[in-house]
N, CA, C and O atoms as a GROMACS GRO file, in nm:
protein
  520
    1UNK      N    1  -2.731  -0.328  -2.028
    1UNK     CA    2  -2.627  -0.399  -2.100
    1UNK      C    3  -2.490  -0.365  -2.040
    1UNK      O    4  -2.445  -0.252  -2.022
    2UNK      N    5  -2.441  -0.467  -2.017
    2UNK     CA    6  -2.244  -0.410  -1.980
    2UNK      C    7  -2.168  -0.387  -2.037
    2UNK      O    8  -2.154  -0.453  -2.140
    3UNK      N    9  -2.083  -0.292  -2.011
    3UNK     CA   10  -1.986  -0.222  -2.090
    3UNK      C   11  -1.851  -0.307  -2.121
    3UNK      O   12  -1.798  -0.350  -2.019
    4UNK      N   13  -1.803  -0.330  -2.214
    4UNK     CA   14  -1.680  -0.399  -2.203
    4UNK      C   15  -1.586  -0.289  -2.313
    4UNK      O   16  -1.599  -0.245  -2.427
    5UNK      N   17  -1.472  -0.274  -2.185
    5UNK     CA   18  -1.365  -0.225  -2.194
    5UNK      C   19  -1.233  -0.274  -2.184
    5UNK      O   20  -1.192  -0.302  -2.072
    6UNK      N   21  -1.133  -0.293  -2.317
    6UNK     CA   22  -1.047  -0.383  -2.303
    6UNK      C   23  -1.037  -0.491  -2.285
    6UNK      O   24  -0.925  -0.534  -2.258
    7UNK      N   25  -1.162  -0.590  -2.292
    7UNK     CA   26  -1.180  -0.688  -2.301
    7UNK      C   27  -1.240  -0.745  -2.181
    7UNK      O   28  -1.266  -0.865  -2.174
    8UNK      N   29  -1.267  -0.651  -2.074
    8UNK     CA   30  -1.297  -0.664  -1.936
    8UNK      C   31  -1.439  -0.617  -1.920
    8UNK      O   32  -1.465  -0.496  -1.918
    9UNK      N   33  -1.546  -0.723  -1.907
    9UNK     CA   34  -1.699  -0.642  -1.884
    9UNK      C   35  -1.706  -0.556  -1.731
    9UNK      O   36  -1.686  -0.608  -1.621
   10UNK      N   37  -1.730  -0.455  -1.748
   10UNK     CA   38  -1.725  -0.398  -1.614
   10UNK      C   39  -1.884  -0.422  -1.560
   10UNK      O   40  -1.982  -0.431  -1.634
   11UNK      N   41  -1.884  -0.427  -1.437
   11UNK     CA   42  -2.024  -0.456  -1.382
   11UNK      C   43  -2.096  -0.363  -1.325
   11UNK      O   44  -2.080  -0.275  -1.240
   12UNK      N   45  -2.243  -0.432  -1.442
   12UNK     CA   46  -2.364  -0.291  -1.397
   12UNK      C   47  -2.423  -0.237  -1.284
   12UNK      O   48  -2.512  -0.153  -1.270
   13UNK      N   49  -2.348  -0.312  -1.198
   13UNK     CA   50  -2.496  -0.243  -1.047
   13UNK      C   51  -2.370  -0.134  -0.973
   13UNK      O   52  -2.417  -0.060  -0.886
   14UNK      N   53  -2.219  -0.118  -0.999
   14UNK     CA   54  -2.142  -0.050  -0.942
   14UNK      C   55  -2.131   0.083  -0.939
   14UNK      O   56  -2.216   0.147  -1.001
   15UNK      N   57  -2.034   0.149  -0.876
   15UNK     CA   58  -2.029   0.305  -0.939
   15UNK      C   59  -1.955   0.294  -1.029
   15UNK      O   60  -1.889   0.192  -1.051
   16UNK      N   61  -1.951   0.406  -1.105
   16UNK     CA   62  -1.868   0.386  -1.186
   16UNK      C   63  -1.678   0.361  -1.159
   16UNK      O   64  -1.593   0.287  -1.209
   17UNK      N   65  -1.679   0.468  -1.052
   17UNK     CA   66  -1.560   0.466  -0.978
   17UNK      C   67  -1.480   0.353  -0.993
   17UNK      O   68  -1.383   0.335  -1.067
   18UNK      N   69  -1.529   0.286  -0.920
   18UNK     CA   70  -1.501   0.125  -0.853
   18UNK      C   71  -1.495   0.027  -0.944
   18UNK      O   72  -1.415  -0.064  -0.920
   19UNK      N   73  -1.589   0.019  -1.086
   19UNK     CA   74  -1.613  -0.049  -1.166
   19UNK      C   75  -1.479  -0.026  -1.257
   19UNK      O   76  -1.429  -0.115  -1.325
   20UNK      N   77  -1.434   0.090  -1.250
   20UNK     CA   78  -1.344   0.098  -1.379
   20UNK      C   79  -1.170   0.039  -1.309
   20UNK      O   80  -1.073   0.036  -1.385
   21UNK      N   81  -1.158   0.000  -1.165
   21UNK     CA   82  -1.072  -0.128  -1.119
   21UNK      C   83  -1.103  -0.273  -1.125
   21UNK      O   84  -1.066  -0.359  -1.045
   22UNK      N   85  -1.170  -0.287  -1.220
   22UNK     CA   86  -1.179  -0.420  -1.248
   22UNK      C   87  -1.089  -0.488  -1.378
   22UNK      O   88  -1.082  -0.601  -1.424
   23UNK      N   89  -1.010  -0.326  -1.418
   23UNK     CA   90  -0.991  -0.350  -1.587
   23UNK      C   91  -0.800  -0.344  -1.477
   23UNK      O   92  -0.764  -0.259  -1.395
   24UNK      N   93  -0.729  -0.462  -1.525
   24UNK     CA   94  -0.589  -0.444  -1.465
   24UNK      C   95  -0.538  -0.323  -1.547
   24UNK      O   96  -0.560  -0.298  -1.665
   25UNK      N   97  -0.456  -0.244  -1.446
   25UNK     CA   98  -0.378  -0.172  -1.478
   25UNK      C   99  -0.468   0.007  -1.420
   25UNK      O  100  -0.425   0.122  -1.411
   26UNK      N  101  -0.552  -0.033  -1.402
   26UNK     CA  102  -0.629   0.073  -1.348
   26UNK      C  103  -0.712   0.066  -1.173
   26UNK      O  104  -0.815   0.012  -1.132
   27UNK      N  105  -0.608   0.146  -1.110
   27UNK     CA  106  -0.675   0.152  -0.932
   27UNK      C  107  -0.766   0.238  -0.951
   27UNK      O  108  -0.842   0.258  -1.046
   28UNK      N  109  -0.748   0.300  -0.823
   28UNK     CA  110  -0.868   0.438  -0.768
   28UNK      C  111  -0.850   0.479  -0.846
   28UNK      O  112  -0.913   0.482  -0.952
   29UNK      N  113  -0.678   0.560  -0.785
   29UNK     CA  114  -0.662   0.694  -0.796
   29UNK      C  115  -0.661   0.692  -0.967
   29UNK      O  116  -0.747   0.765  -1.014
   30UNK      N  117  -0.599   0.640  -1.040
   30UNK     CA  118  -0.616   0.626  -1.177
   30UNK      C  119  -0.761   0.636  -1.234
   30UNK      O  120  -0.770   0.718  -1.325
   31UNK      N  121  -0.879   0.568  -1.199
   31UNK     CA  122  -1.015   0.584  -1.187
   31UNK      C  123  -1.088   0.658  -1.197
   31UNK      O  124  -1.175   0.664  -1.284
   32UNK      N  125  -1.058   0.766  -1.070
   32UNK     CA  126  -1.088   0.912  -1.046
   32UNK      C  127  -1.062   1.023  -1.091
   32UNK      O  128  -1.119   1.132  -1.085
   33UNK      N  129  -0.919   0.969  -1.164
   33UNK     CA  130  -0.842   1.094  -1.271
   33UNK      C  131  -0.945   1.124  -1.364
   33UNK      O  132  -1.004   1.230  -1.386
   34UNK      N  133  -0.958   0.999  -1.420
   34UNK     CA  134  -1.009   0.933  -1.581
   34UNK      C  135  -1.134   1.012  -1.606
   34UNK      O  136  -1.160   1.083  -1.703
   35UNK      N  137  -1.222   0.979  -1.479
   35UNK     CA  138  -1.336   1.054  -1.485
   35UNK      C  139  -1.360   1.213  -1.462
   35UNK      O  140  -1.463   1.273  -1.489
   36UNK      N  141  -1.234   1.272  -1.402
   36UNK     CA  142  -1.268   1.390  -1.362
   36UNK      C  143  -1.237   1.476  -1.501
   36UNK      O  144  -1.284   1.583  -1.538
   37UNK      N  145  -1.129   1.377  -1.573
   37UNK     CA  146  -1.102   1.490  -1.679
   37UNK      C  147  -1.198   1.404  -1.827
   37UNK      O  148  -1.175   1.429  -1.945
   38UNK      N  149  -1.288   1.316  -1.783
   38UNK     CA  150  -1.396   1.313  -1.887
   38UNK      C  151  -1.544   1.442  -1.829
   38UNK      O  152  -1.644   1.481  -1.888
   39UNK      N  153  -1.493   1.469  -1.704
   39UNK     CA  154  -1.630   1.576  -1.661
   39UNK      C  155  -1.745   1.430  -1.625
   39UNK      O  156  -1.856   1.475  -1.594
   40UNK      N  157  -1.743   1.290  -1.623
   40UNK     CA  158  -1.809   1.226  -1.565
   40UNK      C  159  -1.864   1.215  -1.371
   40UNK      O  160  -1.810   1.200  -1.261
   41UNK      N  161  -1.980   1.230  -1.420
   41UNK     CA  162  -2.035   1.212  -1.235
   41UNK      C  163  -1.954   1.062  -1.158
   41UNK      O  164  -1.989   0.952  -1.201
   42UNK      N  165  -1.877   1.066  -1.077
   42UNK     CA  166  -1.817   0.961  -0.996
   42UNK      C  167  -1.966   0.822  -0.979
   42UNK      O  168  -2.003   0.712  -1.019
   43UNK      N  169  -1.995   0.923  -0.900
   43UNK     CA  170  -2.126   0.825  -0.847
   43UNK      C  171  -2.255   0.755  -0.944
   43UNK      O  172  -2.329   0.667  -0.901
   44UNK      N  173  -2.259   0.788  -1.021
   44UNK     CA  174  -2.356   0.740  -1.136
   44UNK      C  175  -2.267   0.602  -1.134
   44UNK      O  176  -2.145   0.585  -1.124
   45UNK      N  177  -2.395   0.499  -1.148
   45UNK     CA  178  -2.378   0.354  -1.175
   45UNK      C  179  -2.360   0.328  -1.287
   45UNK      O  180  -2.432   0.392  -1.365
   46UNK      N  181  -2.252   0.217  -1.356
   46UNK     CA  182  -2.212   0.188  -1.480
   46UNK      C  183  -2.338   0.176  -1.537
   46UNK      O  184  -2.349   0.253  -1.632
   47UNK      N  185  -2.437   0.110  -1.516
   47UNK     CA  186  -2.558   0.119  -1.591
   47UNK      C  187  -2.628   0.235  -1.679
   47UNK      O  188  -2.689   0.245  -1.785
   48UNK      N  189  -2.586   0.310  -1.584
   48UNK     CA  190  -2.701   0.454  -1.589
   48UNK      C  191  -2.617   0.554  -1.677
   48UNK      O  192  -2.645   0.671  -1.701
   49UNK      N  193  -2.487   0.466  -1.729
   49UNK     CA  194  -2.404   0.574  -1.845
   49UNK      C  195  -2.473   0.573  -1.979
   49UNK      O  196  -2.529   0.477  -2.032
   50UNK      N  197  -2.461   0.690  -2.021
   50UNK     CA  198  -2.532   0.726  -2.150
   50UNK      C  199  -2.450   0.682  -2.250
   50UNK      O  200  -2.332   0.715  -2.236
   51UNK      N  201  -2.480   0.613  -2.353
   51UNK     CA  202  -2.360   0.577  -2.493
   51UNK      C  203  -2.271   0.674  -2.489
   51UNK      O  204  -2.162   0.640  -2.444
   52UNK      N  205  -2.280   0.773  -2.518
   52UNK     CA  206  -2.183   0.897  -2.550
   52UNK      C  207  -2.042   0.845  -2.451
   52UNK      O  208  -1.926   0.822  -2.484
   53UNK      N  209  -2.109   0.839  -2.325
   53UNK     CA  210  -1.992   0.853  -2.230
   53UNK      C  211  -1.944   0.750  -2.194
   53UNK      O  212  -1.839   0.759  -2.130
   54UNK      N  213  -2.008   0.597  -2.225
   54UNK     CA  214  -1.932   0.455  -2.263
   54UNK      C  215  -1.817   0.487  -2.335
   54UNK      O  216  -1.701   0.462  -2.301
   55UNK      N  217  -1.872   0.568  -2.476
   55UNK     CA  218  -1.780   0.559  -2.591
   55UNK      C  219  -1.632   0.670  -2.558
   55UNK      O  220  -1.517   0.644  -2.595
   56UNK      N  221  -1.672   0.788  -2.482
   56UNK     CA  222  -1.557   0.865  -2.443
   56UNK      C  223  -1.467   0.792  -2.352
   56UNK      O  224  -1.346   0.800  -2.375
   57UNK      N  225  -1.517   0.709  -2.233
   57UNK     CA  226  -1.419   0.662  -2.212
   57UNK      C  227  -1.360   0.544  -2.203
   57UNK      O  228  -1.295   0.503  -2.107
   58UNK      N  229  -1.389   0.472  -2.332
   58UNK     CA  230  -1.361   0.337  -2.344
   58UNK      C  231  -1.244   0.389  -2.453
   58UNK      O  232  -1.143   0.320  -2.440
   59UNK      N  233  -1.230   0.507  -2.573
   59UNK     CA  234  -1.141   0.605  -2.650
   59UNK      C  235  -1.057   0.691  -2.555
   59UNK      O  236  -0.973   0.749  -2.625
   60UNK      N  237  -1.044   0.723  -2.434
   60UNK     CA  238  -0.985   0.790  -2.337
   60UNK      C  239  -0.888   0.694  -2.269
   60UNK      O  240  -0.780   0.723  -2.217
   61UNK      N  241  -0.946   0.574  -2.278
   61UNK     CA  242  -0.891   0.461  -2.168
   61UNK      C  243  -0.793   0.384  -2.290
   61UNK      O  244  -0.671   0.373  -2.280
   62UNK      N  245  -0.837   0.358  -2.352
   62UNK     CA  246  -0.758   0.280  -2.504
   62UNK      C  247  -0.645   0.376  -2.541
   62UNK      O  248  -0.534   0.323  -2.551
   63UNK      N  249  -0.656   0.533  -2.568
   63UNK     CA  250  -0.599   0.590  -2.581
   63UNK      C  251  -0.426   0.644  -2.489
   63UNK      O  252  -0.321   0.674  -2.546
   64UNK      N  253  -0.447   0.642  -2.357
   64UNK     CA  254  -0.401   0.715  -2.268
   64UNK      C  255  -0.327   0.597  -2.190
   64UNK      O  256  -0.214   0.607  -2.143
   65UNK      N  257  -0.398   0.496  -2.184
   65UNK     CA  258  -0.382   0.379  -2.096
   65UNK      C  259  -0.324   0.238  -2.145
   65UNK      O  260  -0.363   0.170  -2.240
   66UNK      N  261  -0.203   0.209  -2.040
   66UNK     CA  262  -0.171   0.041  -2.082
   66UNK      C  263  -0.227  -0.019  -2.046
   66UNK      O  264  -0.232   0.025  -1.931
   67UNK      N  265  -0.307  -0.128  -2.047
   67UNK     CA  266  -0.408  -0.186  -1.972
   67UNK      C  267  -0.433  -0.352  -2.023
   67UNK      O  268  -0.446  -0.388  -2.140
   68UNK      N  269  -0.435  -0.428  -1.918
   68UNK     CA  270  -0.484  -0.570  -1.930
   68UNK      C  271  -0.405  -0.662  -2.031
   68UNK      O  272  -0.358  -0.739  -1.947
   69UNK      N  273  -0.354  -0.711  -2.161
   69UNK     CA  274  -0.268  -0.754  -2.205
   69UNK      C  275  -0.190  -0.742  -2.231
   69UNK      O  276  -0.115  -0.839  -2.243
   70UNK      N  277  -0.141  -0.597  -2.264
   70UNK     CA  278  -0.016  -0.505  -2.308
   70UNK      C  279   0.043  -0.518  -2.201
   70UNK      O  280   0.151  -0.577  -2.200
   71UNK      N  281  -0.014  -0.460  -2.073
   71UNK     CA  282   0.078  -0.432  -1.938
   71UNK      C  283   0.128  -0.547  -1.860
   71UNK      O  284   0.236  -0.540  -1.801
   72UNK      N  285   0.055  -0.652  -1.859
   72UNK     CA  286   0.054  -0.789  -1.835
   72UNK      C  287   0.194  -0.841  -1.919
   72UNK      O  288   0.280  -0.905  -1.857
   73UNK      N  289   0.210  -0.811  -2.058
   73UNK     CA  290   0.315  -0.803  -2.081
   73UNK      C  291   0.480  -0.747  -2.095
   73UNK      O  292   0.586  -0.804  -2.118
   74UNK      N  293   0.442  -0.609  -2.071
   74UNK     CA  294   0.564  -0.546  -2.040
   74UNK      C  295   0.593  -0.561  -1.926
   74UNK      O  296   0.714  -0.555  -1.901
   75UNK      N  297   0.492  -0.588  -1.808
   75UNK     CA  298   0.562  -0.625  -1.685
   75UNK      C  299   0.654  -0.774  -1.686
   75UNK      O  300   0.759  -0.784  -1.622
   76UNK      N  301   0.604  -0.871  -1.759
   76UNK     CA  302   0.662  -0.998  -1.756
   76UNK      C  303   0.772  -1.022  -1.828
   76UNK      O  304   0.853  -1.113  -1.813
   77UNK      N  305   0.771  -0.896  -1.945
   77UNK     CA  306   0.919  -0.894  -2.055
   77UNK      C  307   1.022  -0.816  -1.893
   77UNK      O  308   1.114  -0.878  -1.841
   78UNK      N  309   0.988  -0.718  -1.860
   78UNK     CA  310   1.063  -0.628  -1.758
   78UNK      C  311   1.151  -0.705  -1.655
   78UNK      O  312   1.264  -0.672  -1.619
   79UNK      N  313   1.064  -0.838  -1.603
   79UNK     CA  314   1.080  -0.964  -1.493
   79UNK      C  315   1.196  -1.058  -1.552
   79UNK      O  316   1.298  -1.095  -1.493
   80UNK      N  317   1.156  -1.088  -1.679
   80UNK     CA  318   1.240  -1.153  -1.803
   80UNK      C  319   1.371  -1.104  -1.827
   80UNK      O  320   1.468  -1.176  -1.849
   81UNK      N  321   1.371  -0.981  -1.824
   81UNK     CA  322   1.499  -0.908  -1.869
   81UNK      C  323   1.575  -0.898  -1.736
   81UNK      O  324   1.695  -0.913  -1.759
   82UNK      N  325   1.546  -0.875  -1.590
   82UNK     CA  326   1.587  -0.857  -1.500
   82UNK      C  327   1.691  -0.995  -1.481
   82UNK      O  328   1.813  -0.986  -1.462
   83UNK      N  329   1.599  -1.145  -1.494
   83UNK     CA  330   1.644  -1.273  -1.480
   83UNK      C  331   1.728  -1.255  -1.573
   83UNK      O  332   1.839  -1.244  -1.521
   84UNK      N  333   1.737  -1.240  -1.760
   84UNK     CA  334   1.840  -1.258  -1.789
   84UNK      C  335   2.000  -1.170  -1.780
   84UNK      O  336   2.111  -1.212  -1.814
   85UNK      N  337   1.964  -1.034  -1.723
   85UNK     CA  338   2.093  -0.968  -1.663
   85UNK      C  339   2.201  -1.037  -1.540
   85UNK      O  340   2.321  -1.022  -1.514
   86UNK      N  341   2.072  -1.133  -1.472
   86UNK     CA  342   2.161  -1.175  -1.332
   86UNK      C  343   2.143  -1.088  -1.260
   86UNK      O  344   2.218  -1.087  -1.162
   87UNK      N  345   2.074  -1.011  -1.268
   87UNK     CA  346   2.072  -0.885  -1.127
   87UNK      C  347   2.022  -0.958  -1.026
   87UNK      O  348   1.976  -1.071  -1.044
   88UNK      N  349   2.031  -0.864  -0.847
   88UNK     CA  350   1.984  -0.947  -0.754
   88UNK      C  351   1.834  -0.945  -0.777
   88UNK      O  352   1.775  -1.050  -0.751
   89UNK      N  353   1.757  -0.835  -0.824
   89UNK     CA  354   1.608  -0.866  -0.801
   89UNK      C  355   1.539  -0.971  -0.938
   89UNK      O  356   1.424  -1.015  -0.938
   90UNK      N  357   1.634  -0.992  -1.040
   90UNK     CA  358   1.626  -1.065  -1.118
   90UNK      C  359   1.617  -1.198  -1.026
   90UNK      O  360   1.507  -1.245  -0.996
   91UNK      N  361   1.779  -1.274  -0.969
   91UNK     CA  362   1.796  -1.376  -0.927
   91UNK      C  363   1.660  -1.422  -0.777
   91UNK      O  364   1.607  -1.529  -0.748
   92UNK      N  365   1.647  -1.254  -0.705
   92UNK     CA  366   1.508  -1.304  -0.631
   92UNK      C  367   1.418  -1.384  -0.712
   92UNK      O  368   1.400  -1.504  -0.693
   93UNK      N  369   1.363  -1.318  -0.798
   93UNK     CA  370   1.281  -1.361  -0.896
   93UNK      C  371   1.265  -1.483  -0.915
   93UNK      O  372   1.173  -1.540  -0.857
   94UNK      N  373   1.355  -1.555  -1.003
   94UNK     CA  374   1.384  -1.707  -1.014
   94UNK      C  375   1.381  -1.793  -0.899
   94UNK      O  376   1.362  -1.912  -0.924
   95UNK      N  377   1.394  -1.759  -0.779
   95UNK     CA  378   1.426  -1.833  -0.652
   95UNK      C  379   1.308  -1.837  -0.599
   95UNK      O  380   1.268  -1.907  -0.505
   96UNK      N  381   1.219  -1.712  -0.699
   96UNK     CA  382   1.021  -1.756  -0.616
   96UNK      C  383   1.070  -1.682  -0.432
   96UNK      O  384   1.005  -1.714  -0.332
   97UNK      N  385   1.143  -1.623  -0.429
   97UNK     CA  386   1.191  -1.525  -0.259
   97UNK      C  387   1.104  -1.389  -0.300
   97UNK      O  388   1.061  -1.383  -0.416
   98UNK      N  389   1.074  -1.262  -0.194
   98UNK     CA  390   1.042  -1.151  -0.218
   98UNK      C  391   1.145  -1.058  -0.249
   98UNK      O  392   1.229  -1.019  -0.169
   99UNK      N  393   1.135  -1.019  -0.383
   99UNK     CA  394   1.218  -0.916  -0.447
   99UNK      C  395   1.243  -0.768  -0.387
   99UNK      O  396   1.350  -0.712  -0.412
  100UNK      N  397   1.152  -0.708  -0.313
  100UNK     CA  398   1.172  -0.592  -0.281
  100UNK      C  399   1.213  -0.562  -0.121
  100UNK      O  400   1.161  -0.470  -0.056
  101UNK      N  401   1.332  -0.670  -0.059
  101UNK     CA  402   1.352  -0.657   0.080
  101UNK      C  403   1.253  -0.639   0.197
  101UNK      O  404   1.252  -0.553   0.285
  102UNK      N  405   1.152  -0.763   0.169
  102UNK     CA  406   1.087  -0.760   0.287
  102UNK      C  407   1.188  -0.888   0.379
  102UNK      O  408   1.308  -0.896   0.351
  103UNK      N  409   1.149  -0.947   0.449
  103UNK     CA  410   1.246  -1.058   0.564
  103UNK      C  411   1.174  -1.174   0.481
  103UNK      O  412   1.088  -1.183   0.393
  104UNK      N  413   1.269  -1.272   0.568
  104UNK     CA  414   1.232  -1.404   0.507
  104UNK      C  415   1.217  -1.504   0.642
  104UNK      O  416   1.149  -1.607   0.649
  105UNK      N  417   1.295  -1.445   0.744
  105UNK     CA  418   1.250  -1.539   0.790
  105UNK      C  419   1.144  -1.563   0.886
  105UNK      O  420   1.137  -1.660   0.961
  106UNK      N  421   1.062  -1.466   0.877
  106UNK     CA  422   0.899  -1.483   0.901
  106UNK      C  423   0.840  -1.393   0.758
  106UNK      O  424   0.902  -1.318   0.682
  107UNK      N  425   0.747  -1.420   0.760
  107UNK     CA  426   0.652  -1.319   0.681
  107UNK      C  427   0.661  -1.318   0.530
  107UNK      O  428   0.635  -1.218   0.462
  108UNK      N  429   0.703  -1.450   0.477
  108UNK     CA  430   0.680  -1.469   0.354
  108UNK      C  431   0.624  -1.616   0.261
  108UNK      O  432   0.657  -1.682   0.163
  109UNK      N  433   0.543  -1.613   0.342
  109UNK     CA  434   0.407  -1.761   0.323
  109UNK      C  435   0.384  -1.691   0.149
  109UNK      O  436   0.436  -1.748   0.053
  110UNK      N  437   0.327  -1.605   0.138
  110UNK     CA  438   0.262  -1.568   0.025
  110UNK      C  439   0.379  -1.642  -0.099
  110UNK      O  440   0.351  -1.741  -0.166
  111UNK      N  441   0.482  -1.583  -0.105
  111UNK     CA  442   0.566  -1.582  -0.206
  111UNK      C  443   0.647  -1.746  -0.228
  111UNK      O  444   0.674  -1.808  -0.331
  112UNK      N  445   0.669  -1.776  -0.094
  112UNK     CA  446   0.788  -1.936  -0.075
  112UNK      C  447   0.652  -1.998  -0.088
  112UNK      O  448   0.670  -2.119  -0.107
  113UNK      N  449   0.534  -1.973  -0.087
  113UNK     CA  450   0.401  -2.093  -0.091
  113UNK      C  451   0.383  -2.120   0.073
  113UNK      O  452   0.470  -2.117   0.160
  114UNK      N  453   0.255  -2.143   0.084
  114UNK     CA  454   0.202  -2.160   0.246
  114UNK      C  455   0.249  -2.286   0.340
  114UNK      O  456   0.176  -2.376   0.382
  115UNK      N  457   0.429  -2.265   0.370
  115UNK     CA  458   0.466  -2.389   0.454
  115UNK      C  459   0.485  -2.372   0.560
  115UNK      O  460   0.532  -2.268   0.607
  116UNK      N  461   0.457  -2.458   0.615
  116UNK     CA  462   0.429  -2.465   0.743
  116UNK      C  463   0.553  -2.572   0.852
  116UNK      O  464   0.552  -2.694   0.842
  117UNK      N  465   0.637  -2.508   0.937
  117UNK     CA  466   0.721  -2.624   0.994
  117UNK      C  467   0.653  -2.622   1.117
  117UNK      O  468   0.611  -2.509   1.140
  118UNK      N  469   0.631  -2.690   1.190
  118UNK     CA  470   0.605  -2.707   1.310
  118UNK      C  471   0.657  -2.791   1.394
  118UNK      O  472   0.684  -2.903   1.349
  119UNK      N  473   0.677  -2.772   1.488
  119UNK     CA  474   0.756  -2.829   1.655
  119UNK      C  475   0.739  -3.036   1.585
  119UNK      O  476   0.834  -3.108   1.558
  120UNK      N  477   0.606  -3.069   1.578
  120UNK     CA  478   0.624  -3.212   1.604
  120UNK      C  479   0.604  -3.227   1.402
  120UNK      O  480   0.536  -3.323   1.367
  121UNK      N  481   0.643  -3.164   1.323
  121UNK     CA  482   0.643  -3.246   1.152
  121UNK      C  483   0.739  -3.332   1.101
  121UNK      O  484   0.704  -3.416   1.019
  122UNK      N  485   0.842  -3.324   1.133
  122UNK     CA  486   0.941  -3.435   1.162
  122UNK      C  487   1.001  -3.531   1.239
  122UNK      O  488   1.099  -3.598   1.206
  123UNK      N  489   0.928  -3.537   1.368
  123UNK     CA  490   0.939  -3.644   1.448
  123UNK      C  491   0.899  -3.755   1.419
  123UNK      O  492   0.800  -3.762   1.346
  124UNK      N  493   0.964  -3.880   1.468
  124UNK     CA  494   0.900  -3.993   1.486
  124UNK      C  495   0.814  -4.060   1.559
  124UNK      O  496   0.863  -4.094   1.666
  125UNK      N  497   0.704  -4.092   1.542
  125UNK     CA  498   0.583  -4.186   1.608
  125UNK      C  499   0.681  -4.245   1.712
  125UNK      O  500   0.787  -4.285   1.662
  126UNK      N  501   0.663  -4.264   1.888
  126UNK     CA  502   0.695  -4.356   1.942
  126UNK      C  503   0.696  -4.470   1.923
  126UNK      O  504   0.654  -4.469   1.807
  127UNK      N  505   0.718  -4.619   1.957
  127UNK     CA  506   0.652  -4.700   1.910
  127UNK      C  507   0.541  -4.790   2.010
  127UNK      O  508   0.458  -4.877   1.984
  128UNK      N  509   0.592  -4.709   2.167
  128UNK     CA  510   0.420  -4.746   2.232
  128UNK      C  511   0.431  -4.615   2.331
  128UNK      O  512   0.526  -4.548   2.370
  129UNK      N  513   0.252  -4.608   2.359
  129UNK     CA  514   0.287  -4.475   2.459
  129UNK      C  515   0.305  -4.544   2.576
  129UNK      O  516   0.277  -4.662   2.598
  130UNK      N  517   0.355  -4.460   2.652
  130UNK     CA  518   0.419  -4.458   2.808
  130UNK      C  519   0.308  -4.441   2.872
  130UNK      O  520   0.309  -4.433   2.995
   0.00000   0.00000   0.00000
């Protein structure tokens, strides 16, 4: 049976490790903490957890942890508040540009959306070939 934590079923054939980054707000290294100070085996597959230790750290993780709708939201109130100060990483923000000084004028497909200019996209069709 799968465990659901925070609203996130984590999946049975994984380690546990790995399985418990499926829940946002939780990487590795966060992962690895979680378990070392539940005394859980890393490598044991989500499956092969005993109730006891579902229940410790699904109460460990709820407890200790912002996770999946909460954080989802304080990050987007945080984004919100930035835009309504007018700050510059606010005004990045709104403009859909990368906020944390990477360049712009290569290397930001991800963020401006995947456009593409190329040598012949605005030319005109001849009107016979030569």
């Amino acid at each position: 049976m799968a465990i659901r934590i925070g609203g996130v079923t984590i999946p049975p054939e994984k380690r546990i490790e790995i399985a418990l980054t499926y829940i946002y707000g939780i990487g590795q290294t966060t992962a690895s903490k979680i378990l070392d100070s539940l005394k859980i085996n890393k490598n044991i597959r989500t499956k092969d957890l005993t109730g006891e230790d579902e229940n410790k750290l699904r109460e460990y993780i709820q407890k200790n942890f912002k996770i999946e709708g909460d954080l989802k939201r304080e990050v987007l109130g945080n984004i919100k508040r930035l835009k309504e100060i007018k700050c510059y990483r606010g005004l990045r923000h709104e403009k859909r540009l990368p906020s944390r000084g990477q360049r712009t004028k290569t290397n930001s497909r991800t963020v401006r959306g995947n456009v593409r200019i190329t040598l012949l996209s605005g030319r005109k069709t001849s009107a016979q070939k030569t």
